[in-house]
PDB file of N, CA, C and O in Angstrom:
ATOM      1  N   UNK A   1     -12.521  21.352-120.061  1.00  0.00           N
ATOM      2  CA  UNK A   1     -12.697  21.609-121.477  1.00  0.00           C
ATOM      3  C   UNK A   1     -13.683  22.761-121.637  1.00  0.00           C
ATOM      4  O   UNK A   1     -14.853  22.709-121.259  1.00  0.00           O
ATOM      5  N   UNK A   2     -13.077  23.859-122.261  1.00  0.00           N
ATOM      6  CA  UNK A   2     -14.619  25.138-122.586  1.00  0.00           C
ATOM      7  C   UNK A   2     -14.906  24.600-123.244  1.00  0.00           C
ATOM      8  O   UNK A   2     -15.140  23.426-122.953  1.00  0.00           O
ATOM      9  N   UNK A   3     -15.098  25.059-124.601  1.00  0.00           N
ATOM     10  CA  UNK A   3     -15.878  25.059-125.797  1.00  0.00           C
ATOM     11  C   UNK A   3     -15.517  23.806-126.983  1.00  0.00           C
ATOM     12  O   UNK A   3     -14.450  23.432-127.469  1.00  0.00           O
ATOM     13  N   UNK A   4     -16.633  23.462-127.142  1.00  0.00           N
ATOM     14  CA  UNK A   4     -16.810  21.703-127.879  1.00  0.00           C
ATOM     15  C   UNK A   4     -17.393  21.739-129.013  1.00  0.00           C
ATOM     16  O   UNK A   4     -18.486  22.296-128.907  1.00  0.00           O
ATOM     17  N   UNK A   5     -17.102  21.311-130.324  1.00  0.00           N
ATOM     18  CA  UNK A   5     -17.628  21.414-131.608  1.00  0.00           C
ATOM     19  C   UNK A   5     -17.588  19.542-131.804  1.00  0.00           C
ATOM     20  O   UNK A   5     -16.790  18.605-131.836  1.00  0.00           O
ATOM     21  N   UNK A   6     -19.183  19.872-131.903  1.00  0.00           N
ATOM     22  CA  UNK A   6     -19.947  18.590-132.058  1.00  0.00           C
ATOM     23  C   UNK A   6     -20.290  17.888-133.062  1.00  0.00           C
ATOM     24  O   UNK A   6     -19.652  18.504-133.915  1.00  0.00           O
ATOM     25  N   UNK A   7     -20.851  17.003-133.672  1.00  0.00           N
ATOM     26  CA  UNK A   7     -21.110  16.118-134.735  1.00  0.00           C
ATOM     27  C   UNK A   7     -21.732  16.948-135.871  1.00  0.00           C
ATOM     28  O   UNK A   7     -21.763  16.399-136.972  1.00  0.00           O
ATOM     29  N   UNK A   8     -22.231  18.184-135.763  1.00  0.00           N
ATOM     30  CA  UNK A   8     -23.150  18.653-137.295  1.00  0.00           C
ATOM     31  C   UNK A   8     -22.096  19.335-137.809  1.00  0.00           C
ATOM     32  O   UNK A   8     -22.208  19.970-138.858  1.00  0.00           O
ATOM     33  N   UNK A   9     -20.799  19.262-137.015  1.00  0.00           N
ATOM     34  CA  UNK A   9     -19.620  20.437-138.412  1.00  0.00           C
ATOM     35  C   UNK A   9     -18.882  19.152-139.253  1.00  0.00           C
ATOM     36  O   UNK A   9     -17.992  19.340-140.081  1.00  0.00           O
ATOM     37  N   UNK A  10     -19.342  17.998-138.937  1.00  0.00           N
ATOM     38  CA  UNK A  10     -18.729  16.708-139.600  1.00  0.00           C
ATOM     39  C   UNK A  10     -19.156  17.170-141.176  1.00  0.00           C
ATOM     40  O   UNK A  10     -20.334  17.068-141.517  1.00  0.00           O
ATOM     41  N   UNK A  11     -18.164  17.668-142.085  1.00  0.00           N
ATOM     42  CA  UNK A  11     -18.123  17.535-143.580  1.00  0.00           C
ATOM     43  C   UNK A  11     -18.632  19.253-144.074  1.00  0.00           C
ATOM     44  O   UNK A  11     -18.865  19.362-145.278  1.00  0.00           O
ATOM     45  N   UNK A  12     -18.751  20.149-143.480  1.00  0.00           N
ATOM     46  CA  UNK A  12     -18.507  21.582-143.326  1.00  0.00           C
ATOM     47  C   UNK A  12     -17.199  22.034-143.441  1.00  0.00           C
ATOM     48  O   UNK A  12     -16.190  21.838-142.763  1.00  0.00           O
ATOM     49  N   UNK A  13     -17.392  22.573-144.277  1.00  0.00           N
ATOM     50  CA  UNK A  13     -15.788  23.419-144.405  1.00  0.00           C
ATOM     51  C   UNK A  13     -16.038  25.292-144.604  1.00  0.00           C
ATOM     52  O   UNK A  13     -15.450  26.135-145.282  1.00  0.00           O
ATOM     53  N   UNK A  14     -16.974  25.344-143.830  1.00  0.00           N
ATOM     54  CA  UNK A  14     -16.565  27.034-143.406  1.00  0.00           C
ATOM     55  C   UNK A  14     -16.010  27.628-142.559  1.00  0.00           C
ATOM     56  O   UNK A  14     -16.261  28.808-142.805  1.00  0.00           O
ATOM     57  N   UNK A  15     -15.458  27.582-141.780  1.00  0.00           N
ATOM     58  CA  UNK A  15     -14.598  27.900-141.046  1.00  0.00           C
ATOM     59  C   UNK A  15     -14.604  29.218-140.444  1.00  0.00           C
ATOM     60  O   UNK A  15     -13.568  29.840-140.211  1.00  0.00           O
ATOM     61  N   UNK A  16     -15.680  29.611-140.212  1.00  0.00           N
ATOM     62  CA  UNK A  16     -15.806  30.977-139.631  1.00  0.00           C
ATOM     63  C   UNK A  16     -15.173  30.934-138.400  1.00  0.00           C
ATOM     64  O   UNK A  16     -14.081  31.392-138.062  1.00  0.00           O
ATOM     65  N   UNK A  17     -16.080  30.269-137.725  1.00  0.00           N
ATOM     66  CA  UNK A  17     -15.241  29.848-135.974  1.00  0.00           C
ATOM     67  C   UNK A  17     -13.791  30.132-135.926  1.00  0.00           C
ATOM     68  O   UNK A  17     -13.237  30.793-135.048  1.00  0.00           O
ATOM     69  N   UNK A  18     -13.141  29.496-137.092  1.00  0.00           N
ATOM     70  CA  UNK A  18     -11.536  29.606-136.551  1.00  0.00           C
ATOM     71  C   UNK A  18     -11.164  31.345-137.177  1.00  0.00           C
ATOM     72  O   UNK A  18     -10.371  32.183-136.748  1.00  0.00           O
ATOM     73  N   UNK A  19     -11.842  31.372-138.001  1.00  0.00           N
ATOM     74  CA  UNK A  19     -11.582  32.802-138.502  1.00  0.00           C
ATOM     75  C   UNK A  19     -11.729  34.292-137.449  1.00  0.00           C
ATOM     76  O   UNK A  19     -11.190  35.364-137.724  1.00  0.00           O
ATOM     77  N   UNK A  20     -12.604  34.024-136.190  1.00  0.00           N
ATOM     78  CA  UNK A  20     -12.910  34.935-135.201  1.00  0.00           C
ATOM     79  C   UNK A  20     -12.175  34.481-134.047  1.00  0.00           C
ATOM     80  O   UNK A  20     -11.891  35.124-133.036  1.00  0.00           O
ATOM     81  N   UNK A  21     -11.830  32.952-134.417  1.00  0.00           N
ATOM     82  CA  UNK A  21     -10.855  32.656-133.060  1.00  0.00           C
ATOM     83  C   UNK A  21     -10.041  33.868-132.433  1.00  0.00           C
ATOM     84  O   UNK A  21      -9.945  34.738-133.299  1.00  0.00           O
ATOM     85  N   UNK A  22      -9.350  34.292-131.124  1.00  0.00           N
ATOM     86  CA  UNK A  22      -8.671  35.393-130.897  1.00  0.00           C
ATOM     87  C   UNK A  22      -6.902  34.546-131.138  1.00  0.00           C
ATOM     88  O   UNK A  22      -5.900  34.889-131.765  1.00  0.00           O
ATOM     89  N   UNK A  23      -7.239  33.356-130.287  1.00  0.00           N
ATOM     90  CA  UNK A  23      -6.093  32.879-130.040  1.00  0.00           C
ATOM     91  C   UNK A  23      -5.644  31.004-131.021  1.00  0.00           C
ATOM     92  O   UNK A  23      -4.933  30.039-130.738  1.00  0.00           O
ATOM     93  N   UNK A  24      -6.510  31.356-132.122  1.00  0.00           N
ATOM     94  CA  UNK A  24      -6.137  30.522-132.830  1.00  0.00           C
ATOM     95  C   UNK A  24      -6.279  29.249-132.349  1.00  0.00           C
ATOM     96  O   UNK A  24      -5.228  28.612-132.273  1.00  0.00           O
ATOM     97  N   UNK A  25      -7.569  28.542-131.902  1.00  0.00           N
ATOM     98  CA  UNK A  25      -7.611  27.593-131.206  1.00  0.00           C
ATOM     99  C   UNK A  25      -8.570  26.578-131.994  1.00  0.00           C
ATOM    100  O   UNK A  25      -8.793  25.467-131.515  1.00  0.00           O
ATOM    101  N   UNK A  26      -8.948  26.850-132.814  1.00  0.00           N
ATOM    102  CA  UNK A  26      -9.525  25.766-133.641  1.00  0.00           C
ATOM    103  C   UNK A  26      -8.881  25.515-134.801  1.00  0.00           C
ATOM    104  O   UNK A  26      -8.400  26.298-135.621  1.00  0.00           O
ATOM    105  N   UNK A  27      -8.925  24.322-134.777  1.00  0.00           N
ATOM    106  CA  UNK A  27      -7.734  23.298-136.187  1.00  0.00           C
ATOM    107  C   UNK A  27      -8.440  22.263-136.195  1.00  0.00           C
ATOM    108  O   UNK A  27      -8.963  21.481-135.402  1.00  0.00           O
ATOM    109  N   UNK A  28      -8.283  22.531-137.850  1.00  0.00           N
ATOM    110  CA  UNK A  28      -8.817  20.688-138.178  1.00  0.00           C
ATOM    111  C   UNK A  28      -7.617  19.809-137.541  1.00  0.00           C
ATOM    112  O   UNK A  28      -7.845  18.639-137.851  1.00  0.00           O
ATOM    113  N   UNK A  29      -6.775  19.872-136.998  1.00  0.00           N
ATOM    114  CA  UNK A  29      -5.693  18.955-136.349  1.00  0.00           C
ATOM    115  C   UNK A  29      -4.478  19.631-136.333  1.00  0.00           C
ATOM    116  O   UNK A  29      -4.056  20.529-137.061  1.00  0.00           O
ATOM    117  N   UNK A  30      -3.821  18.865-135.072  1.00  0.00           N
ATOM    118  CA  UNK A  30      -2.662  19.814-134.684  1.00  0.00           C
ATOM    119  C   UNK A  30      -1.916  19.817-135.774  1.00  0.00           C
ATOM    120  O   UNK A  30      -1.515  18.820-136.375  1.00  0.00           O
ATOM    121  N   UNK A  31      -1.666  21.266-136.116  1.00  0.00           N
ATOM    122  CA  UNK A  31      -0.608  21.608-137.187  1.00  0.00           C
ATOM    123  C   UNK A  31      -1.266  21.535-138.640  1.00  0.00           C
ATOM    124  O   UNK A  31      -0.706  21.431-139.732  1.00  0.00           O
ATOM    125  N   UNK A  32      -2.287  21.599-138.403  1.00  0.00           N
ATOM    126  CA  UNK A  32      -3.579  20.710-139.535  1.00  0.00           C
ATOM    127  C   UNK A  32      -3.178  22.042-140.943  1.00  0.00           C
ATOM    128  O   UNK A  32      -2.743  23.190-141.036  1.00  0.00           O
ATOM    129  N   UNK A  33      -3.708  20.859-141.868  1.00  0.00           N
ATOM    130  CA  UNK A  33      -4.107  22.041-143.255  1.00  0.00           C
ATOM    131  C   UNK A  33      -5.379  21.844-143.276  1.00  0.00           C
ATOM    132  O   UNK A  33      -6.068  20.825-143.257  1.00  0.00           O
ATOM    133  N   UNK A  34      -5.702  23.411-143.335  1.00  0.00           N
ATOM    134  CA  UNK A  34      -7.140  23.178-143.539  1.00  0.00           C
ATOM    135  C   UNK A  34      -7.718  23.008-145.168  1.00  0.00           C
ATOM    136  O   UNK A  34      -8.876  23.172-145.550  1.00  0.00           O
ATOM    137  N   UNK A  35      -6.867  22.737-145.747  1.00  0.00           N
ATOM    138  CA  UNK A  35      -7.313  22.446-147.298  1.00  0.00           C
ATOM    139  C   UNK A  35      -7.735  21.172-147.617  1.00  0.00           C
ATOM    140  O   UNK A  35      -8.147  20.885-148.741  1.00  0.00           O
ATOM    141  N   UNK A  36      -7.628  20.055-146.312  1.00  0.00           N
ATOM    142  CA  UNK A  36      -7.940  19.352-145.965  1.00  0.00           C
ATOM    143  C   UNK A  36      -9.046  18.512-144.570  1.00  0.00           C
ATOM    144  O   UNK A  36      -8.592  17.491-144.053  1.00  0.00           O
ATOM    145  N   UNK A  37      -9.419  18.657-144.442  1.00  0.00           N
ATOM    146  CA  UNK A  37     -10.417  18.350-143.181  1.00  0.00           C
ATOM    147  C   UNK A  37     -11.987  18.358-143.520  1.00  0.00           C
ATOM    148  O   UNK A  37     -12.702  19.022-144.271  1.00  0.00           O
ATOM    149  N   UNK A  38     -12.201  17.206-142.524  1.00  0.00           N
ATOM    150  CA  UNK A  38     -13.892  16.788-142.031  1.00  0.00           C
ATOM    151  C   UNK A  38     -14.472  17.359-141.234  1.00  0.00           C
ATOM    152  O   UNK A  38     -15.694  17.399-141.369  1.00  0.00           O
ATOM    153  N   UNK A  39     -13.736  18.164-139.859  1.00  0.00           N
ATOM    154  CA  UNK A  39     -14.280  18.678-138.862  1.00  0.00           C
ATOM    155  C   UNK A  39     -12.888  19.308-138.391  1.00  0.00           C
ATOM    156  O   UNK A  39     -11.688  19.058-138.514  1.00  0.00           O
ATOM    157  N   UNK A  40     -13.748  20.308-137.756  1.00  0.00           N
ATOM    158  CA  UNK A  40     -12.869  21.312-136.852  1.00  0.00           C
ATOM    159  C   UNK A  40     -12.808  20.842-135.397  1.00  0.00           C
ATOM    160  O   UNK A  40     -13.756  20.285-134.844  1.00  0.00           O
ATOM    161  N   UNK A  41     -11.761  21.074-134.873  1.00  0.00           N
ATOM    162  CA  UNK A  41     -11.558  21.005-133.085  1.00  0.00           C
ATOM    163  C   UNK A  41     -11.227  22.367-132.281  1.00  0.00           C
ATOM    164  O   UNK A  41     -10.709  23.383-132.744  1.00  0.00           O
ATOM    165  N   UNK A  42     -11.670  22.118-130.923  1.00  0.00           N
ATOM    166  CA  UNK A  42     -11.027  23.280-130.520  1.00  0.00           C
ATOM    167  C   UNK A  42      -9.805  22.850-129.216  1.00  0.00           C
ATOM    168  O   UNK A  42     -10.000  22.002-128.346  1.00  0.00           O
ATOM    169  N   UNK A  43      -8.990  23.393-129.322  1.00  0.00           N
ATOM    170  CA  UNK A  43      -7.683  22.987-128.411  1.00  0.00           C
ATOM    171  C   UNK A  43      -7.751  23.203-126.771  1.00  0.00           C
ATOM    172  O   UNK A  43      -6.972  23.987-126.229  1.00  0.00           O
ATOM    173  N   UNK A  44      -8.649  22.522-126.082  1.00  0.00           N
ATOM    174  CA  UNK A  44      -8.553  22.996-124.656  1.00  0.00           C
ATOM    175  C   UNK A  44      -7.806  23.195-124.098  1.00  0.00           C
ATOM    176  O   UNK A  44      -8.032  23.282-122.891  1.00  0.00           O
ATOM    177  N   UNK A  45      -6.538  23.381-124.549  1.00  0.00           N
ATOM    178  CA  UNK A  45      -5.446  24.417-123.748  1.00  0.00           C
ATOM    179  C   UNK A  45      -5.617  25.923-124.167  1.00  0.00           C
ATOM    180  O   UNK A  45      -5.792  26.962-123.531  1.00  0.00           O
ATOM    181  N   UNK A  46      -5.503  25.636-125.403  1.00  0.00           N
ATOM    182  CA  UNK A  46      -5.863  27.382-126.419  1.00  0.00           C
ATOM    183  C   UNK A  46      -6.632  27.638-126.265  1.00  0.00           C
ATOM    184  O   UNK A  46      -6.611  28.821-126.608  1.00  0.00           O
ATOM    185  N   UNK A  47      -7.815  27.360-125.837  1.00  0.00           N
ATOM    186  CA  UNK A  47      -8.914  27.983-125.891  1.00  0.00           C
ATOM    187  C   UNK A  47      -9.277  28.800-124.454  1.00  0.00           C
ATOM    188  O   UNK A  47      -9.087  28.251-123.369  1.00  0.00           O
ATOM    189  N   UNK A  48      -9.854  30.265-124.571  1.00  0.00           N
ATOM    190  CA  UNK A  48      -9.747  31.086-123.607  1.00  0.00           C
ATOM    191  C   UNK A  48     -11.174  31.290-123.261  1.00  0.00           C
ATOM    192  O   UNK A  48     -11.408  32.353-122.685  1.00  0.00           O
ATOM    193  N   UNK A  49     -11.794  30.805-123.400  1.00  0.00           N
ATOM    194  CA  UNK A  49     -13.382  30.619-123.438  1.00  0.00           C
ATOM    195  C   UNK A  49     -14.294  32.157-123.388  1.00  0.00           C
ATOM    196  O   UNK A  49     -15.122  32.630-122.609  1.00  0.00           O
ATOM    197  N   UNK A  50     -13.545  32.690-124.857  1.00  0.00           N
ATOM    198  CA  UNK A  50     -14.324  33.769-125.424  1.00  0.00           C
ATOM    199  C   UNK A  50     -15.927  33.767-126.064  1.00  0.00           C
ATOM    200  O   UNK A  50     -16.623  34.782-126.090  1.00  0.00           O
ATOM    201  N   UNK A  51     -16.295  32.651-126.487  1.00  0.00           N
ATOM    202  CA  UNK A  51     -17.246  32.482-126.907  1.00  0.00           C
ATOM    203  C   UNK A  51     -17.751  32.848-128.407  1.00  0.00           C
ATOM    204  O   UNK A  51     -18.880  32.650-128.856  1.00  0.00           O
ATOM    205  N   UNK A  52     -16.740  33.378-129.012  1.00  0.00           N
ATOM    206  CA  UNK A  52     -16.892  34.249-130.275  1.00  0.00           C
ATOM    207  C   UNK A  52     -16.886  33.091-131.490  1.00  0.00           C
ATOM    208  O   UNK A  52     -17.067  33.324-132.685  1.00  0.00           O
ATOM    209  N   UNK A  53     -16.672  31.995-130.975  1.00  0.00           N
ATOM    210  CA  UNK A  53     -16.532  31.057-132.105  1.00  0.00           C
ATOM    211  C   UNK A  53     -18.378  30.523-131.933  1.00  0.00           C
ATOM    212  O   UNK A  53     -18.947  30.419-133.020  1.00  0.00           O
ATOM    213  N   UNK A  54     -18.880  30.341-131.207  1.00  0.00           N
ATOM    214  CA  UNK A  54     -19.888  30.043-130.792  1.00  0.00           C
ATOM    215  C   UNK A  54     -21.407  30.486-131.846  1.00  0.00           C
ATOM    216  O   UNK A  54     -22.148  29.674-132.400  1.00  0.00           O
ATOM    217  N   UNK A  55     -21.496  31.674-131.863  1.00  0.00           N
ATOM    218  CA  UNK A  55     -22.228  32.769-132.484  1.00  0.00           C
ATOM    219  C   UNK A  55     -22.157  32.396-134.195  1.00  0.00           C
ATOM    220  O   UNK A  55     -23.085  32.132-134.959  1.00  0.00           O
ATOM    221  N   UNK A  56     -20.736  32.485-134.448  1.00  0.00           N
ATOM    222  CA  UNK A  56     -20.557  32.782-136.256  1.00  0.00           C
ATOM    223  C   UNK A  56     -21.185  30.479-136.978  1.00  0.00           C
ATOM    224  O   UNK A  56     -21.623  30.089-138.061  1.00  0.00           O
ATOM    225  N   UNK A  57     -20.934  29.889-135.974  1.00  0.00           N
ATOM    226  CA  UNK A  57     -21.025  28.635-136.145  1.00  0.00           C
ATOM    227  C   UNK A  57     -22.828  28.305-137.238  1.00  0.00           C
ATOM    228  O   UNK A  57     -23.970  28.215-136.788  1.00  0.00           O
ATOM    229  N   UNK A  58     -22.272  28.195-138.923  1.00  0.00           N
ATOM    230  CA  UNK A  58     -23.357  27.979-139.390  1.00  0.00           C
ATOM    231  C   UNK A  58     -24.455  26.791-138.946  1.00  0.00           C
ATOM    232  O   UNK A  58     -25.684  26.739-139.005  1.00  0.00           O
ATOM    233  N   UNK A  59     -23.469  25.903-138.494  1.00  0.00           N
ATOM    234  CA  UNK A  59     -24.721  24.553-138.375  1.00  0.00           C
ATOM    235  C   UNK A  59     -24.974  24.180-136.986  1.00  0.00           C
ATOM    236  O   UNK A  59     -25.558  23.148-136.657  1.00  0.00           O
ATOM    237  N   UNK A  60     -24.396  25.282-135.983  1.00  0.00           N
ATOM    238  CA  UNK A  60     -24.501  24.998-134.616  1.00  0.00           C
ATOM    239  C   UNK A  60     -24.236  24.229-133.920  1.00  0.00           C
ATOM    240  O   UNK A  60     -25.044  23.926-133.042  1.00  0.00           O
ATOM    241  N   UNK A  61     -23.129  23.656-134.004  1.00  0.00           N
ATOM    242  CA  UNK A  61     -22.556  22.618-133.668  1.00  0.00           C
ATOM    243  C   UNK A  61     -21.693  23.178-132.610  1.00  0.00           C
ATOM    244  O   UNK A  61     -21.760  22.112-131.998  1.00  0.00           O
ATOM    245  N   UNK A  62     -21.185  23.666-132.095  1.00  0.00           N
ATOM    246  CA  UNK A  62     -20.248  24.487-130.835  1.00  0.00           C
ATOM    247  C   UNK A  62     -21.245  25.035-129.847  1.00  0.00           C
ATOM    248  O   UNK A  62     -22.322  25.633-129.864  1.00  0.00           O
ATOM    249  N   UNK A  63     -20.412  24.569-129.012  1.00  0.00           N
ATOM    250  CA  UNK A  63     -21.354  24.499-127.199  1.00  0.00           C
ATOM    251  C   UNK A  63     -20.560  24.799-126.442  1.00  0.00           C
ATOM    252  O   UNK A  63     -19.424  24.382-126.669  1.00  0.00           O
ATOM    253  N   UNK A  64     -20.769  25.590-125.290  1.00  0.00           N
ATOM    254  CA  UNK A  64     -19.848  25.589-123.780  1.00  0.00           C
ATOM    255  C   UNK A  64     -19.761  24.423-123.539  1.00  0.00           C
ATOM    256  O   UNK A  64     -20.775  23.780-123.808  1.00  0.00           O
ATOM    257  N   UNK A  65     -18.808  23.794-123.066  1.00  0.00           N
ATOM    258  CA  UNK A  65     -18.836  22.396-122.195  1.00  0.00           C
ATOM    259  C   UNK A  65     -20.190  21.543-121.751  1.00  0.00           C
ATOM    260  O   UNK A  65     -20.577  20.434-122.119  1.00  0.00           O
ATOM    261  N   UNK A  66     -20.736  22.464-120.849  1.00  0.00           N
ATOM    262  CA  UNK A  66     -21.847  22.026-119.970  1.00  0.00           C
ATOM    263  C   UNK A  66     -22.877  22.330-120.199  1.00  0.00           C
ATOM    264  O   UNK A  66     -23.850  22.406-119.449  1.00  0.00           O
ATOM    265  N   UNK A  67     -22.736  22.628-121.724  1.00  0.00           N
ATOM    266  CA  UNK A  67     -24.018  22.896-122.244  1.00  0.00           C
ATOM    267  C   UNK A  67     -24.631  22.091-123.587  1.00  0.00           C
ATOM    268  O   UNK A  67     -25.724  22.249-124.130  1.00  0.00           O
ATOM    269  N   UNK A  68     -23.437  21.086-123.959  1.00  0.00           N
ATOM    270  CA  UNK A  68     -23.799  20.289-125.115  1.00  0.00           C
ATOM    271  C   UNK A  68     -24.651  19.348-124.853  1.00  0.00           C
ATOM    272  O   UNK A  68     -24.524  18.509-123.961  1.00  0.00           O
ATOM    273  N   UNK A  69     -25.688  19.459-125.730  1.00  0.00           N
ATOM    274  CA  UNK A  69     -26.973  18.678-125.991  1.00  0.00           C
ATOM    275  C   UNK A  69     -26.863  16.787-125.729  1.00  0.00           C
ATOM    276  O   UNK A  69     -26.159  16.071-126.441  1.00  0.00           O
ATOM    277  N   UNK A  70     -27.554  16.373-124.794  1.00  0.00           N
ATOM    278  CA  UNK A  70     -27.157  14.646-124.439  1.00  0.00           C
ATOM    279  C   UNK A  70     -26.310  14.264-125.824  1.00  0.00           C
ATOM    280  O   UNK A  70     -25.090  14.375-125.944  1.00  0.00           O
ATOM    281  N   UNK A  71     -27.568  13.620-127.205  1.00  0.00           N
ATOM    282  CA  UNK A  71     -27.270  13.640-128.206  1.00  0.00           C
ATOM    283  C   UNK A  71     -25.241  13.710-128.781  1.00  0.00           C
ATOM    284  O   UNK A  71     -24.528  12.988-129.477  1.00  0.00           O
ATOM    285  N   UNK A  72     -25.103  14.577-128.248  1.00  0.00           N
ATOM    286  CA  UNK A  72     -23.437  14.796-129.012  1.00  0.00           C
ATOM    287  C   UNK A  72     -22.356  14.926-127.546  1.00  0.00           C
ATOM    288  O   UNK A  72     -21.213  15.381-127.513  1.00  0.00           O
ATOM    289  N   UNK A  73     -22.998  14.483-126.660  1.00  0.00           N
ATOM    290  CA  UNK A  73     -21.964  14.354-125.148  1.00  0.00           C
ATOM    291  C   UNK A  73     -20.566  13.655-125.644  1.00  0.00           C
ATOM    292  O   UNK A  73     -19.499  14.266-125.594  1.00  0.00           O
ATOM    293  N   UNK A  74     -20.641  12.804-125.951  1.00  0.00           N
ATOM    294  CA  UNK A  74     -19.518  11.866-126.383  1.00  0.00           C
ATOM    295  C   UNK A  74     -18.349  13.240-126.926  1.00  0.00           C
ATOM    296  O   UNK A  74     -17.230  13.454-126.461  1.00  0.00           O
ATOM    297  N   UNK A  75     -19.048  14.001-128.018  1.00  0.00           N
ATOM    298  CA  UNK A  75     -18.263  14.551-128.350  1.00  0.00           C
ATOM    299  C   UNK A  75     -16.994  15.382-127.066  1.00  0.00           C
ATOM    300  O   UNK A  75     -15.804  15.691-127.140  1.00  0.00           O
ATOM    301  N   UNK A  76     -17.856  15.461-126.190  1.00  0.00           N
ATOM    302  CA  UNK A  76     -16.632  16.229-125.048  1.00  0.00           C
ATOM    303  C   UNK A  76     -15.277  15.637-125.179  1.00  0.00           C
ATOM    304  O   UNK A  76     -14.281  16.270-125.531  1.00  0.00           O
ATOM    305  N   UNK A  77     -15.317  14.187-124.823  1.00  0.00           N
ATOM    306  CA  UNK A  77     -14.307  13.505-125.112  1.00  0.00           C
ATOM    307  C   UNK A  77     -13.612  13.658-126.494  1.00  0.00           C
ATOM    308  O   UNK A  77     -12.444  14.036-126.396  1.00  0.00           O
ATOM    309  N   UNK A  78     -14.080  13.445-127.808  1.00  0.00           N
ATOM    310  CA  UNK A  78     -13.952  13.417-129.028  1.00  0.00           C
ATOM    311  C   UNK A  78     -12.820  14.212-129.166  1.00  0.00           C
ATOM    312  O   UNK A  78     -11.790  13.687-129.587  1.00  0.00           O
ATOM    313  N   UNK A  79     -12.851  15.883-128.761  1.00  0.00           N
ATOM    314  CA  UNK A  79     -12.330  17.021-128.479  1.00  0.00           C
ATOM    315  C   UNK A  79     -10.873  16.809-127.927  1.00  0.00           C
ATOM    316  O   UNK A  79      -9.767  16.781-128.468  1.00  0.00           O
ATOM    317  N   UNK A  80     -11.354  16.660-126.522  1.00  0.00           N
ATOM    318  CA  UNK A  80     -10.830  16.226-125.387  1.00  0.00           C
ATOM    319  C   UNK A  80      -9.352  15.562-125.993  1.00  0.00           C
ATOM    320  O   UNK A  80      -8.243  16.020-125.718  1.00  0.00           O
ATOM    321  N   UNK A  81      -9.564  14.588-126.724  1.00  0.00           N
ATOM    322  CA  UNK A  81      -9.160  13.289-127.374  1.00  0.00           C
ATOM    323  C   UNK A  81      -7.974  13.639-128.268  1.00  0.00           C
ATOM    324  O   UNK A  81      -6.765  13.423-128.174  1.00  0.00           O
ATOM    325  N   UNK A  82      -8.913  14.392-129.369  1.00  0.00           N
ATOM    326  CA  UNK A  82      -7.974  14.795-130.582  1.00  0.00           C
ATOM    327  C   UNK A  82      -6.733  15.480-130.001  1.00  0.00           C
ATOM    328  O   UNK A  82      -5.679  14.844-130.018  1.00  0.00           O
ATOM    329  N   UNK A  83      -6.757  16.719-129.487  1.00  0.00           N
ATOM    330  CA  UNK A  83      -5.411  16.922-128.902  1.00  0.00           C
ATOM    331  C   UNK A  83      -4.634  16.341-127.971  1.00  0.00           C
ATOM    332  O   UNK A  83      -3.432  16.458-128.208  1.00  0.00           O
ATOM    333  N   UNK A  84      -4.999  15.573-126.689  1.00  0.00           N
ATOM    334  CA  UNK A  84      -4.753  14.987-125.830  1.00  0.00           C
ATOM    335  C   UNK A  84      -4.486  13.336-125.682  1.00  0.00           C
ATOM    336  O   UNK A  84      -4.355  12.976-124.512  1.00  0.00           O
ATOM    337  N   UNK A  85      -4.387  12.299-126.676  1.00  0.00           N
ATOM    338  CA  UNK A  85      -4.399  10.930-126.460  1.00  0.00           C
ATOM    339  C   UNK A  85      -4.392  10.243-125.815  1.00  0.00           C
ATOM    340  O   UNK A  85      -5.213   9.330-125.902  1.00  0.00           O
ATOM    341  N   UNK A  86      -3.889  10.266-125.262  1.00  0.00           N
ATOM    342  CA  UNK A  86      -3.019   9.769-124.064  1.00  0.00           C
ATOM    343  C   UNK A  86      -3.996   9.340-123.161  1.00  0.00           C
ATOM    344  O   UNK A  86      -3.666   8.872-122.071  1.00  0.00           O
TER     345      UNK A  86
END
């Protein structure tokens, strides 16, 4: 998994991150409207681990993998999860 958006974008709806995305890898859910959503994901298949979503992130909630804070670890999975179920 690169890049992980963690518990402080819960109820944020700016969306910069997906707006600099290159390859369109953050969605509030697969196929998602975003006229709707609580939190953003990022698609660890889509995602090319540019880092550009990282930077524009108002509440800092997006991390490299191995770099998310104890605190919001879970979230790896969370991520992980949303696209992947199974």
């Amino acid at each position: 998994m690169p890049y992980v958006i963690t518990e402080p974008c819960i109820g944020h709806k700016d969306a910069s991150c997906h707006d600099v995305c290159p390859v369109d890898a953050i969605q509030p859910a697969p196929g998602g409207d975003f006229d709707k959503y609580d939190q953003l994901y990022i698609d660890p298949v889509a995602c090319i681990d540019c880092g550009a979503c990282e930077p524009v992130c108002p509440v800092e909630a997006i991390f490299f993998d191995a770099d998310v804070p104890e605190e919001w670890q879970s979230w790896v999975a969370v991520n992980k999860n949303f696209f992947d179920p199974a």
